[in-house]
C-alpha positions, 0 to 999 in steps of 0.5 A: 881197682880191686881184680876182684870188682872186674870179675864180681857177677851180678846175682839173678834168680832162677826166674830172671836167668830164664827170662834173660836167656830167653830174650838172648836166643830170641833175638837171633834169628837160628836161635828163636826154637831152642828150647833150655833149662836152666840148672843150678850146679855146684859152685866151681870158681866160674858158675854156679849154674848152667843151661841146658840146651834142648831143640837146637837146629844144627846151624844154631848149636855154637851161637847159642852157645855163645849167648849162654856163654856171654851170659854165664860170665855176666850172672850168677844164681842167687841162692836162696837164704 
């Protein structure tokens, strides 16, 4: 298998990054006030998007982190046409 299929990302758009995101932090208990923004950036050779992070308690900066993070290598912006 092509080392290229193991790292291609699924492309999501703005709105189901943000609902996706969402539901991650939602599930952890530290995790359900945090409040995001999700940032188109320019492509780099891992992302071409960003969260964020506003509203965060101190216990819940690294695991939200962590969330974001899982995201992030799972997803990438689809850009519009």
């Amino acid at each position: 298998m092509p080392l290229e299929a193991l790292s291609a990302k699924t492309p999501a758009t703005l709105d189901e990054l943000t609902t996706r995101v969402f539901f991650a932090l939602q599930r952890h208990p530290l995790c359900r006030q945090v409040e995001f923004d999700i940032v188109s950036t320019p492509r780099t050779r891992r992302t071409n998007w960003t969260v964020s992070l506003r509203s965060v308690q101190p216990g819940a900066l690294w695991t939200a982190h962590e969330i974001v993070a899982d995201i992030q290598e799972a997803y990438e912006l689809e850009l519009a046409a």
